[in-house]
N, C-alpha and C positions, 0 to 999 in steps of 0.2 A: 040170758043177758041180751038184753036190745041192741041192735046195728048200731044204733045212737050213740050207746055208752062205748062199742071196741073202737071207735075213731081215733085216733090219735092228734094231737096239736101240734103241728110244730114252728117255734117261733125260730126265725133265723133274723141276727141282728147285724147287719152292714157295719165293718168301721169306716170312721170317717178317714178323710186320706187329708193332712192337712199341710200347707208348704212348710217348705224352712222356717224355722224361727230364728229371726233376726234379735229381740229383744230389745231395747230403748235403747242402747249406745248409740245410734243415729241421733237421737234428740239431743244429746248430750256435744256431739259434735258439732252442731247447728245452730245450740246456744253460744257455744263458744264462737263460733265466726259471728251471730248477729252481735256477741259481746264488743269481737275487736270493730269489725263497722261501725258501730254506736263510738268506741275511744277513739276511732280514724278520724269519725266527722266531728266530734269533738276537740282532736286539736287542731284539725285545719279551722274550725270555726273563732277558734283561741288564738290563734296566727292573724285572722284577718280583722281581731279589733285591737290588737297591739300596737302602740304606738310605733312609728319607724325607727324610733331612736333607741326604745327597748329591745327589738329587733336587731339592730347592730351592734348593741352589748351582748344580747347572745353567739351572736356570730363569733364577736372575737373571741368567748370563752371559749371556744371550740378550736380558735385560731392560735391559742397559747400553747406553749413548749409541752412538750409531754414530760421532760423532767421536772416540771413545778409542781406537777400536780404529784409524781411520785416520789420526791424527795417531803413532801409534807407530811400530810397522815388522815386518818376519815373526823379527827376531831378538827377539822377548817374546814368541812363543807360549808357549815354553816353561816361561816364566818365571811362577814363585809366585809373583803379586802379587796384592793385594788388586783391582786393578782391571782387570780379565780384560784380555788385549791388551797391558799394562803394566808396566814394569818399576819399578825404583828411584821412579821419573821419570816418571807415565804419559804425560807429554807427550814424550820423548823415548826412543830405543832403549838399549838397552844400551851399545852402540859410543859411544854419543855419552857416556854419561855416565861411559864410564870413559876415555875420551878428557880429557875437561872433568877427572876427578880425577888423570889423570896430569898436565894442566900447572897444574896449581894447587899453590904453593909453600908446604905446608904448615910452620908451625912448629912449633920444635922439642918435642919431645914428656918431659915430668919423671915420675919415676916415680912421683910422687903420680899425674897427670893420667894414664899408663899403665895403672895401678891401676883408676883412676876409669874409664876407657875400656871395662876386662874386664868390669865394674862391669856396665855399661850393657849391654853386649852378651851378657853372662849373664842379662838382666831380658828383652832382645827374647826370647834364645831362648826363657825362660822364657812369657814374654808367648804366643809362637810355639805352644806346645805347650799352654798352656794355651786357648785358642780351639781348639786340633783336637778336643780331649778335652769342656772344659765344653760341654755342648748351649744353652745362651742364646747363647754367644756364636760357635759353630758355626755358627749360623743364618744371623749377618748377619757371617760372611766376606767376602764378598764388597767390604762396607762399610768395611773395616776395614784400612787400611796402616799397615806398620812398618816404617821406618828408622834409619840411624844417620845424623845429619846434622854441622856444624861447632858446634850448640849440645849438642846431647846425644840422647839418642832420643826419636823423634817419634811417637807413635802418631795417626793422623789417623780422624776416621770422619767418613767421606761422605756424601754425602746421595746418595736414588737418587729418580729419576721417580715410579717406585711407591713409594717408602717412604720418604717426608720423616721428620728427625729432629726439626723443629718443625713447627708448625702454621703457614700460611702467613701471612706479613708477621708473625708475634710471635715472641716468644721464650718460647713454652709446649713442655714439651718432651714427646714423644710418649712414648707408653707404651716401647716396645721400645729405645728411646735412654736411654731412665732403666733400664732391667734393664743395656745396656750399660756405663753410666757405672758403676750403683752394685757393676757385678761386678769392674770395672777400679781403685774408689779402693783396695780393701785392699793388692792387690797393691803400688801405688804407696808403699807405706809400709814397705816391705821394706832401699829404699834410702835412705840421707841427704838425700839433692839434691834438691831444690824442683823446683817445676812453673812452668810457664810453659804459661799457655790462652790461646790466641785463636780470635776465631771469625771465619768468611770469607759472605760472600754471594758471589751471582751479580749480576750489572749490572742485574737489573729495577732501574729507581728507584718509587717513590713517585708520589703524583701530583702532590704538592708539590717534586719533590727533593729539595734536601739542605738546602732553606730552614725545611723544620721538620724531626720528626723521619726520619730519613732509614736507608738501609742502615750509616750509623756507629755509629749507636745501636744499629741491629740487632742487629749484628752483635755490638759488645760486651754488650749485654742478655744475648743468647745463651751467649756465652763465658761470663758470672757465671751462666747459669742451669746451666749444666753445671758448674762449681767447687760450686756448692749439690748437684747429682745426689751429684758426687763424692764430699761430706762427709757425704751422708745415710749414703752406702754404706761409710761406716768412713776414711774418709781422714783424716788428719791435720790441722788446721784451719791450720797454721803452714806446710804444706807449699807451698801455693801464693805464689807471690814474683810474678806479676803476671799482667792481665789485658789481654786486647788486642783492639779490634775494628777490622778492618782491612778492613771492608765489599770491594768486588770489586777492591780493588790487588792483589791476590798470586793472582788466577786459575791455576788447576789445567791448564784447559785454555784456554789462550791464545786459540787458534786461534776458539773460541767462548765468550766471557764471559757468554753464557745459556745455559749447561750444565749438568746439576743436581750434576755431581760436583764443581766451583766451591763451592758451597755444603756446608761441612765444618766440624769443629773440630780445632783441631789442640792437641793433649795432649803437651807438651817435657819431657821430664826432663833438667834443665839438667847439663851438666858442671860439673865445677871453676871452669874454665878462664871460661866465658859466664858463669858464675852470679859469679863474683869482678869480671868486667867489669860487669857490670852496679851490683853496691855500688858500684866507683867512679865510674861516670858520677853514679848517682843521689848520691854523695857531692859530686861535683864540683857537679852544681848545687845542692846546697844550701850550697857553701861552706863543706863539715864533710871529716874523713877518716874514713872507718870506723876504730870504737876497740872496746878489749874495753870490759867492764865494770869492769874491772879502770881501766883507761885513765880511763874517764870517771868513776870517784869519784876517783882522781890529780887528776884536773882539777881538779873541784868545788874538792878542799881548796887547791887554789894559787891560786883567786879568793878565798877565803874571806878576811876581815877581818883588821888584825891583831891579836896574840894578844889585849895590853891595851886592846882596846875591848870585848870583851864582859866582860873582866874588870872594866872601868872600871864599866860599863852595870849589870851586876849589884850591884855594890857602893852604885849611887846609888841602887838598888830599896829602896824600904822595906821594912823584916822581913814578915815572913808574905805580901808581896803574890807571887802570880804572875806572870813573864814570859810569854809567849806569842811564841814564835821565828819568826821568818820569817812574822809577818803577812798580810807585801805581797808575799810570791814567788808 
């Protein structure tokens, strides 16, 4: 055997020596920050073509009670109401209040009071579109609810933590509450039907309570200082049919009676239907029925004397003297 063939080969094979393995979780971390930069500059970009007016609606919804939004429910996000969180009802959900109006046995409905009803709900929308559009009253959206309830429609405006519509404990009304009211009385004169204002506090009392004057007075001070806003701003002086101060009985939000959204006025434009009940209670306690004009001179003449006693009375007058009628009425 040849030299050639005893050789041996021998192959020796190097391992490679290679770093850590880190794996793609890096890329994955990287995406997600290029993700949130990319949403960053997307809402500041979304911020800076925003109207300034849209921008202060956002603000205040940030600036309302934290009990509104948790006394409601996740079924009012969605929902246009005046009071972020809120629906119909800012103290209740949606569910509940159509719940509450489907077992509620409405009566029957006349096609005057039908009429009257379009009436109303031609004035909210109007109402409705007018605040998207006028810029004063764009501002204090947020302040601002419209319903249609069982008296007629209700405009309410709120009071908010940062922006009281009085001055605290009086009835002075603040500047941006009087641009409200006085943009709201024209419109109010569009329709027939009267107003009914009242006004509502929250449960602070006094330091006296309700032994001097008290949130009753307030309350109604307030109502009459807004019927004067009203009438400065063009409203009809006849239009209003009564005032009501109803200090913290009719609480907004139950759940907290020192709330600031509690503290509001509420603006009725009465139906047919409310506004005819109410002449007859207030007829019933005066022990009269409501009459035309027509009605109450009928009347007058069926107490009036009989024929031949002012005939008699005149005739005993001596020539040239004067009678003077009805003296002593």
């Amino acid at each position: 055997m040849s030299a050639a063939n005893t050789h041996r080969v021998v192959i020796r094979r190097k391992k490679a020596h290679h770093g850590p393995h880190y794996g793609g979780s890096w890329k994955i971390a990287y995406a997600d920050f290029i993700t949130a930069m990319m949403a960053f500059f997307l809402v500041m970009w979304l911020l800076s073509i925003i109207p300034r007016e849209n921008l202060k609606g956002i603000a205040e919804y940030f600036r309302m009670p934290l009990a509104v939004a948790l006394t409601t429910g996740p079924n009012n996000s969605a929902n246009t109401s005046a009071v972020p969180g809120g629906g119909a009802d800012p103290t209740r959900n949606d569910g509940d209040v159509h719940r509450a109006d489907g077992n509620r046995v409405r009566p029957q409905e006349t096609d005057s009071e039908r009429r009257d009803r379009i009436r109303l709900e031609n004035l909210k929308r109007k109402l409705d579109n007018l605040i998207e559009t006028n810029p004063v009253l764009k501002a204090f959206r947020p302040q601002l609810l419209l319903d249609i309830t069982s008296e007629g429609l209700r405009i309410q405006i709120i009071d908010n933590q940062n922006r009281p519509m009085f001055a605290t404990g009086s009835a002075t009304v603040q500047p941006y509450m009087r641009d409200i009211l006085r943009e709201l009385g024209p419109l109010l004169n569009e329709l027939p039907n009267r107003i009914s204002i009242a006004g509502h506090t929250d449960a602070v009392q006094y330091a006296r309570g309700e032994r001097a004057y008290s949130n009753w007075e307030l309350s109604a001070d307030r109502a009459n200082a807004s019927r004067q806003e009203l009438v400065a701003g063009g409203l009809q002086e006849g239009k209003v049919m009564r005032i009501m101060g109803l200090a913290s009985s009719m609480s907004l939000v139950k759940d907290d009676p020192y709330a600031a959204v509690n503290r509001r006025i509420s603006l009725v434009v009465l139906n047919e239907r409310t506004q005819r009940r109410i002449e007859e209670e207030n007829a019933a306690a005066a022990g009269v029925t409501p009459m035309s004009s027509e009605e109450i001179i009928q009347a007058a003449r069926g107490q009036a004397a009989p024929s031949g006693a002012p005939a008699a009375a005149s005739a005993a007058a001596p020539a040239g003297q004067t009678q003077v009628a009805g003296a002593g009425s």
